[in-house]
C-alpha positions in Angstrom: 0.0 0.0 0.0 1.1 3.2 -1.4 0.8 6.7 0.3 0.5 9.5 -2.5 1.9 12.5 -0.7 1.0 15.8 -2.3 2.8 19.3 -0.9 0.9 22.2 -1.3 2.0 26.1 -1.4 0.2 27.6 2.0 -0.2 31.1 -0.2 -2.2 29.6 -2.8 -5.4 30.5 -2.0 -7.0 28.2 -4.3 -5.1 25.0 -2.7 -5.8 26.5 0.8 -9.4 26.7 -0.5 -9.5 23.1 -1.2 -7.7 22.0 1.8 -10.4 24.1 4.6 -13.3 22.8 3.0 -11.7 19.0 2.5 -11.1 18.9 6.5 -13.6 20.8 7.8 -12.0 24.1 8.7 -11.9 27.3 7.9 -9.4 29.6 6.2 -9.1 31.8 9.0 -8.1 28.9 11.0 -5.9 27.6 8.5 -3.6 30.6 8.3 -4.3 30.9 12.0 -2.7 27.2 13.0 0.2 28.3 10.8 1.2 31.5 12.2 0.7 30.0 15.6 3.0 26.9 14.7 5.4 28.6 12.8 6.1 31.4 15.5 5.9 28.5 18.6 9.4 27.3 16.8 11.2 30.7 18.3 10.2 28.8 21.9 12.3 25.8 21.0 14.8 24.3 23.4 16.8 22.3 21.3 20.5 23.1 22.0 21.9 19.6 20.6 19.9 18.8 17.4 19.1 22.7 16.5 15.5 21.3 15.4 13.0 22.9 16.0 10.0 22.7 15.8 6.7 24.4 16.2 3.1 23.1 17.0 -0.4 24.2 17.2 -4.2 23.0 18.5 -7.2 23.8 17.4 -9.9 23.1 19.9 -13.6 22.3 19.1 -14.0 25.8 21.3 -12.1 27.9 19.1 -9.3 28.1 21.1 -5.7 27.8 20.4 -2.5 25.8 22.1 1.0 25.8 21.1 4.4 24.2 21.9 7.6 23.4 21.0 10.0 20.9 21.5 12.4 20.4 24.6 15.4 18.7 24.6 17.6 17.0 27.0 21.4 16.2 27.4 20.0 12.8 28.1 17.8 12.5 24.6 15.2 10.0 25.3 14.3 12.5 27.8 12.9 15.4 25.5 9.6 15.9 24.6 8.5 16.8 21.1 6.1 20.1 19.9 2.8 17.8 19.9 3.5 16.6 23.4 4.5 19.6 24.8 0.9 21.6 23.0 -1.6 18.6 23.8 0.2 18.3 27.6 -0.3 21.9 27.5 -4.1 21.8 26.5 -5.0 18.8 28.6 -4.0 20.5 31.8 -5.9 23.7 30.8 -9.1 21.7 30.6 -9.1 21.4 26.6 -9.8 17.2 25.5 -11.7 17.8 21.9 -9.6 18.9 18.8 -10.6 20.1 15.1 -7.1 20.3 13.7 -2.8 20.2 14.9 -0.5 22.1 13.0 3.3 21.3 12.7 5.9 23.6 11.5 10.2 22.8 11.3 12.4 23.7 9.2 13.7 21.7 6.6 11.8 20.8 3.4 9.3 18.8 2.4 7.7 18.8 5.7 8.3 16.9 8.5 5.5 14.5 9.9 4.6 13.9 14.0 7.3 10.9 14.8 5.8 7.7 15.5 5.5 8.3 20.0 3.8 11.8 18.8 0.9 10.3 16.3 0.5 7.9 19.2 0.0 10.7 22.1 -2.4 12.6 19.5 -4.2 9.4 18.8 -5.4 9.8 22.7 -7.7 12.8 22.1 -8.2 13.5 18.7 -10.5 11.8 16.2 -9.3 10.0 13.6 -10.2 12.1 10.5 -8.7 14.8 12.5 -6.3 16.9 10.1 -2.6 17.0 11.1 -0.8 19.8 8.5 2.1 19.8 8.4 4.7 23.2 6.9 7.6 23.0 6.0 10.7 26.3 5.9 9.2 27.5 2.7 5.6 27.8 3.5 4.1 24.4 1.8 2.4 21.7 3.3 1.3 18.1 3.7 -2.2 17.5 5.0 -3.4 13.7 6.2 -6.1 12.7 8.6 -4.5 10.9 11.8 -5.6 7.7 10.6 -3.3 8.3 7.4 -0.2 9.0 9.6 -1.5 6.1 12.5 -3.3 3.2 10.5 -4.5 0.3 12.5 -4.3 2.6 15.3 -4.8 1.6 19.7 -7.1 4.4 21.2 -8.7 5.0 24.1 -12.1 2.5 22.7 -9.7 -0.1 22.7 -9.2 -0.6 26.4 -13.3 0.0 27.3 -14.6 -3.5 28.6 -16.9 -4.8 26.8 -20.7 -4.7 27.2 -22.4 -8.5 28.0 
């Protein structure tokens, strides 16, 4: 099974058209989730890899959450963008989310790693859109289940009903 990845130029309005009514957001929110993710990459900590990246939420409210990622001189200890944004929401209240927006930067863009589509899985649906932007203001757009097929969520550890 083949995934057909297209990138897309964030200015062109007619793409960006496509793309908000595709996934069910608007184009306000759109540019919105980019500024947001592409501006949360300043709050990087990443003194070894010089990574950074930058993350955004979209909540069913309206509201927004960003992050960045966090290194460690021990590695396995840093935390990425999404973890850091979602951690962030959760403990503000925030469970339900329309879209998450990813910016580095290098090019093509960078997808959530495998522990971050995992973490997302846990509160977003899985037709949720995860864009992605890369240095040069394009992007990738997949639903989670594209980037987390076959996925384990939360339904899969309710008991079942006799």
């Amino acid at each position: 099974m083949s995934l057909q990845i297209e990138t897309y130029s964030a200015d062109d309005s007619a793409h960006v058209a496509q793309t908000t009514s595709a996934y069910g957001i608007t184009a306000e929110q759109f540019s919105t989730l980019r500024q947001r993710a592409v501006a949360a990459k300043s709050t990087a900590y990443c003194p070894y890899s010089k990574f950074r990246v930058g993350a955004s939420l979209l909540t069913h409210e309206g509201a927004y959450i960003d992050g960045a990622n966090v290194e460690n001189a021990a590695y396995p200890v840093g935390t990425c963008a999404e973890r850091v944004a979602f951690g962030k929401a959760v403990t503000e209240g925030h469970k339900k989310f329309k879209a998450v927006a990813v910016a580095t930067d290098i090019s093509p863009p960078a997808s959530p790693c495998g522990m971050c589509r995992q973490f997302i899985r846990e509160f977003c649906e899985l037709d949720t859109p995860i864009i992605m932007f890369d240095k040069d203001g394009k992007y990738v757009i997949l639903k989670l289940e594209q980037l987390l097929p076959l996925s384990f969520g939360p339904e899969s550890l309710q008991p079942a009903i006799a």
